[in-house]
C-alpha positions as CSV (number, residue, x, y, z in Angstrom):
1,X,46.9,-82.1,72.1
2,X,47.2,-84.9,74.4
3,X,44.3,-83.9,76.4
4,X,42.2,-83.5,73.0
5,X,43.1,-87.1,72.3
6,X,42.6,-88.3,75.8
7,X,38.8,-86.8,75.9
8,X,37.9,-88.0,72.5
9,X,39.3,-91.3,73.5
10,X,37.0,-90.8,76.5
11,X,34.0,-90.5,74.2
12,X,34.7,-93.1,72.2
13,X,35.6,-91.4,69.3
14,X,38.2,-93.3,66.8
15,X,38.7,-90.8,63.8
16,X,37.7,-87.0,63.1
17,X,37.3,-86.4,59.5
18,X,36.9,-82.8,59.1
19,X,36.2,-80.6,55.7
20,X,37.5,-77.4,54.9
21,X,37.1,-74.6,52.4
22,X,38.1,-71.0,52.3
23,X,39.1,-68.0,50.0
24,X,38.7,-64.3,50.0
25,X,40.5,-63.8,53.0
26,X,38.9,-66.3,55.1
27,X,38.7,-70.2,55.9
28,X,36.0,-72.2,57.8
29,X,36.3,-75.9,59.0
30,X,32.7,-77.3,58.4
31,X,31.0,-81.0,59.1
32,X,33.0,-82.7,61.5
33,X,32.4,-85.7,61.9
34,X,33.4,-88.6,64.7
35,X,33.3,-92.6,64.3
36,X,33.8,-95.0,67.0
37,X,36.2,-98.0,65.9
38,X,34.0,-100.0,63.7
39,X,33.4,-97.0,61.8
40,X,30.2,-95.9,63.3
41,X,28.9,-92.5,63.4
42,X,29.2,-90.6,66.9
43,X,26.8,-87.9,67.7
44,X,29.5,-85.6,69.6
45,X,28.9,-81.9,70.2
46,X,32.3,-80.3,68.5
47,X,34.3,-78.0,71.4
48,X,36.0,-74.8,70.3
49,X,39.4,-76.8,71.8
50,X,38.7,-79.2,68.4
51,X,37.8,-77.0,66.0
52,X,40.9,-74.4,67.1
53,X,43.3,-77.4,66.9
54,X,41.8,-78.5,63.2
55,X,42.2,-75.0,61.5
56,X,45.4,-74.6,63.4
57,X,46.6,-78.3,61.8
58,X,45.1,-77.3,57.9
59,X,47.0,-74.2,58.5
60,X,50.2,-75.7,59.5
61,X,49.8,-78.5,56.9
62,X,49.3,-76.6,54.0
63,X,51.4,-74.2,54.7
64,X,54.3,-76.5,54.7
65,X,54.3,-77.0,51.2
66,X,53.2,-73.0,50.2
67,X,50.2,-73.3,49.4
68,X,46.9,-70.9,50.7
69,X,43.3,-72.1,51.7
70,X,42.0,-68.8,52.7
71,X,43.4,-66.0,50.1
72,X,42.0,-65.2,46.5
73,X,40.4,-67.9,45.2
74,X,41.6,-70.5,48.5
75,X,41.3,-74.0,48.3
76,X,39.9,-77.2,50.0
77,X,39.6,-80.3,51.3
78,X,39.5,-82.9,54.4
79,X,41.6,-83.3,57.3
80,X,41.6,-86.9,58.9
81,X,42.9,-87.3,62.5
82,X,43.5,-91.2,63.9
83,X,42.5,-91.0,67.1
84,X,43.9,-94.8,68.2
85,X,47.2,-93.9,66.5
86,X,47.3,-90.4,66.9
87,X,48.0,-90.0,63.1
88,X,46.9,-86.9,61.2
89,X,46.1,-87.2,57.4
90,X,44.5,-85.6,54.9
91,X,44.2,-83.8,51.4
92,X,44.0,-80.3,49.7
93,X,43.3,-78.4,46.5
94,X,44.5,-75.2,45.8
95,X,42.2,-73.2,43.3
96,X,43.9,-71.1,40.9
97,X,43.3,-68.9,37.8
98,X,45.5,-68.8,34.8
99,X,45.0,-66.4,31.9
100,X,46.3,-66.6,28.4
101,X,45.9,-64.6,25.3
102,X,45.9,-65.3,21.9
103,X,46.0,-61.9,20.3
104,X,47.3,-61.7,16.7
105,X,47.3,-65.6,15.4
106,X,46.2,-66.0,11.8
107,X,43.5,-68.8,11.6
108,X,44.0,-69.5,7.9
109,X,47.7,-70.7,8.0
């Protein structure tokens, strides 16, 4: 991780906001995106090191709490990483299904 920090630093790169989305038995980690310290998009080719460590992170951060990103109906959100202060942040949303039925009620009561 240090060395991912190190070369990002090295590129000027600030903060990593990164999206997420998934379900059916799979996740993908789309639109990352790098700005420099006065929040100022970076052009910066992604590495398969960065993208491994992000999906590794959503995994280990929403699985902390139980939830799922990739199964059924999966969830989503955006992963932030603070480059300066080597801070990771972020939110999800878990999509679920409920059913109910109503079978038998009387309408004219």
């Amino acid at each position: 991780m240090l060395y991912l920090i190190g070369k990002l630093k090295d590129h000027g790169v600030a903060k990593v906001i990164a999206n997420f989305d998934g379900q059916g038995d799979s996740g993908e980690v789309y639109n990352i995106e790098f700005y420099d310290t006065y929040e100022n998009h970076i052009d910066y080719n992604t590495c398969a090191t960065l993208e491994d460590f992000i999906y590794d992170k959503i995994e280990q951060l929403v699985g902390s709490y139980g939830g799922d990103w990739v199964n059924n109906d999966g969830g989503y959100g955006e992963l932030n990483i603070d480059v300066k202060d080597k801070i990771i942040d972020g939110h999800y949303n878990q999509r679920t299904v409920d059913g109910y039925s109503w079978d038998g009620n009387n309408i004219f009561t």
